[in-house]
C-alpha positions in Angstrom: -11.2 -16.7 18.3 -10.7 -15.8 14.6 -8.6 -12.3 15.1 -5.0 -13.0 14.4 -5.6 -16.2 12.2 -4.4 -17.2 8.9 -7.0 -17.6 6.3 -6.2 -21.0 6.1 -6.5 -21.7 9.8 -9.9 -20.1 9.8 -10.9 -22.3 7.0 -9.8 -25.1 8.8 -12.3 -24.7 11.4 -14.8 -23.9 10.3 -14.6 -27.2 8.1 -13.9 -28.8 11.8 -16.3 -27.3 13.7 -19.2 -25.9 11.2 -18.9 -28.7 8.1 -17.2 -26.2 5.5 -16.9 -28.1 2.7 -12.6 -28.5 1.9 -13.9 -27.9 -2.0 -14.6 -24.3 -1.3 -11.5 -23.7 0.5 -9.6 -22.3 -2.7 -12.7 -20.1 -3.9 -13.6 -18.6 -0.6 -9.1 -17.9 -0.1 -9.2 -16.0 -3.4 -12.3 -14.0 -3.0 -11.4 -12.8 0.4 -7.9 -11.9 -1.2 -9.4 -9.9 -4.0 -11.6 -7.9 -1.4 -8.8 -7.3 1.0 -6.8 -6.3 -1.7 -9.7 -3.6 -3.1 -10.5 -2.6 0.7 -7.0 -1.4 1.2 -6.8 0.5 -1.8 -9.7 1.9 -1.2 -9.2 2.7 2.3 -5.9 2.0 3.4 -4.1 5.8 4.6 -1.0 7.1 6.2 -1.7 8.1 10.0 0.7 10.5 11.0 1.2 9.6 14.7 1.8 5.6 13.2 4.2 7.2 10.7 5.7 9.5 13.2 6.6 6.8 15.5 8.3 4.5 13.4 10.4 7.4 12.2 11.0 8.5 15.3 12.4 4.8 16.0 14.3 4.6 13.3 16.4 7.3 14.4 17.0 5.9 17.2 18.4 2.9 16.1 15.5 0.5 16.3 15.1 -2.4 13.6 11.7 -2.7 12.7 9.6 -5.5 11.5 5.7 -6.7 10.4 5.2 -10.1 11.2 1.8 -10.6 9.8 -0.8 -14.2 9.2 -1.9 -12.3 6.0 -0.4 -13.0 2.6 2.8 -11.1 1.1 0.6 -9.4 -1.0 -1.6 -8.0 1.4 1.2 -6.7 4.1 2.8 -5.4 0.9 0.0 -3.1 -0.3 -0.9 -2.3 3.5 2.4 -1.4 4.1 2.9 0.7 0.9 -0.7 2.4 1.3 -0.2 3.4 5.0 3.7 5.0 4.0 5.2 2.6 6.8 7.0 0.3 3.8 9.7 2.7 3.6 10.4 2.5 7.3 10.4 -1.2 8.2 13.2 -3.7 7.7 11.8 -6.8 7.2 7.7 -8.0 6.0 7.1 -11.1 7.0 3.9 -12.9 6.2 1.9 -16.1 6.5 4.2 -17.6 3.5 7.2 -16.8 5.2 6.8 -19.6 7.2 6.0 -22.6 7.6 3.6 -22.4 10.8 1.6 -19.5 11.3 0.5 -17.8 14.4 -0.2 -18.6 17.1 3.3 -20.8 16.4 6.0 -18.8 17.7 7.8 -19.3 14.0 6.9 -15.9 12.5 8.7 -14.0 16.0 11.5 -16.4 16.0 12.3 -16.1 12.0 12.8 -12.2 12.5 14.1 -11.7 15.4 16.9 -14.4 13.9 16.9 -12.4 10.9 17.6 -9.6 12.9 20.4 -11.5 14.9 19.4 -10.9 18.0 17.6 -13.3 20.3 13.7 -12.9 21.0 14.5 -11.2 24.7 15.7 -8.6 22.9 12.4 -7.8 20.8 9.0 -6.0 21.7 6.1 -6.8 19.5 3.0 -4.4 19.4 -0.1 -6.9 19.2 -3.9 -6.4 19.0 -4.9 -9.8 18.8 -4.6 -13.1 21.3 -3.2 -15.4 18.7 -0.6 -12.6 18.2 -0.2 -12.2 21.7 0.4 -15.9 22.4 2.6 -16.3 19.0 4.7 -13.5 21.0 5.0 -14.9 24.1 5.6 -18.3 22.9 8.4 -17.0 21.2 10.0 -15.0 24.4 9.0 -11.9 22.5 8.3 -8.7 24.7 4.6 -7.7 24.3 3.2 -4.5 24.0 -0.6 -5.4 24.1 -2.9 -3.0 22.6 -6.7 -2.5 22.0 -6.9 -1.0 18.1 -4.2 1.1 16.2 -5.2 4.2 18.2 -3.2 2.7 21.4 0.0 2.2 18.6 2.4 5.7 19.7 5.5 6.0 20.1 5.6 7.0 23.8 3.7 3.8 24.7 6.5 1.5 23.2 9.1 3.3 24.3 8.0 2.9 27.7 7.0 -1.3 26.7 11.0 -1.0 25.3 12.1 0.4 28.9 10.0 -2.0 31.3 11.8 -4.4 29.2 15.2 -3.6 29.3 14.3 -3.0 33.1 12.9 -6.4 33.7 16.2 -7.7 31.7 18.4 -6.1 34.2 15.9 -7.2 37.3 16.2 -10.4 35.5 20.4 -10.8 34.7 22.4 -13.2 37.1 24.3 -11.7 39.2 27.8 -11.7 38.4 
């Protein structure tokens, strides 16, 4: 229920649902920022097959994106720890918008950054919230189980049931 969430959102529910006290809100935000921030420097790596796939998609042309619930910060350092930084286009995060996912917002703001329309992007998701966010949006989705599923034959082959389903899709003329 949680995966995918913004910190925010989480808080909010548990305030909801479990009596969280709204005073702790800004405490409990910046101590899970500080240890995120420490656990990716301390763990955060390059994998070569993630690495290897966004290069090899960048040659061919593809625009690529993170569209994250976590702060700037975080997707920053992530992105920068794990060598994809240099390879993406756009970083969106949680402050980027104004409604985070599930909302469609986060999709919509870079695929229109991108100028193209959301039919025309795949996103690679490991969570529900994403998932929905995605689909909301009229996002292609590329479900996956953990980073291990994240190859570049696997969306390449999402990217061509796409376009397929695009051309299955089209009015005839």
């Amino acid at each position: 229920r949680f995966d995918g969430l913004s910190t925010n959102q989480k808080l909010k529910i548990l305030s909801e649902e479990r009596g969280l006290a709204t005073a702790l809100h800004a405490t409990i935000r910046e101590t899970k920022q500080e240890i995120t921030m420490r656990l990716i420097r301390e763990r955060a790596r390059p994998d070569p097959v993630h690495v290897a796939a966004l290069t090899r998609l960048r040659a061919h042309g593809y625009r690529l994106a993170v569209c994250s619930n976590a702060v700037r910060a975080s997707v920053a350092l992530m992105m920068e720890r794990t060598a994809l930084a240099p390879l993406l286009d756009l970083m969106l995060s949680s402050e980027d918008v104004t409604r985070a996912k599930p909302d469609a917002e986060i999709y919509l703001t870079a695929a229109a950054r991108f100028g193209l329309t959301a039919a025309e992007c795949l996103a690679v998701q490991d969570n529900q919230n994403g998932i929905a966010a995605a689909r909301a949006a009229g996002v292609h989705v590329l479900p996956v189980r953990d980073t291990r599923d994240v190859r570049y034959e696997a969306i390449i082959e999402a990217i061509e049931r796409a376009e397929a389903r695009a051309v299955t899709d089209a009015p005839a003329s």
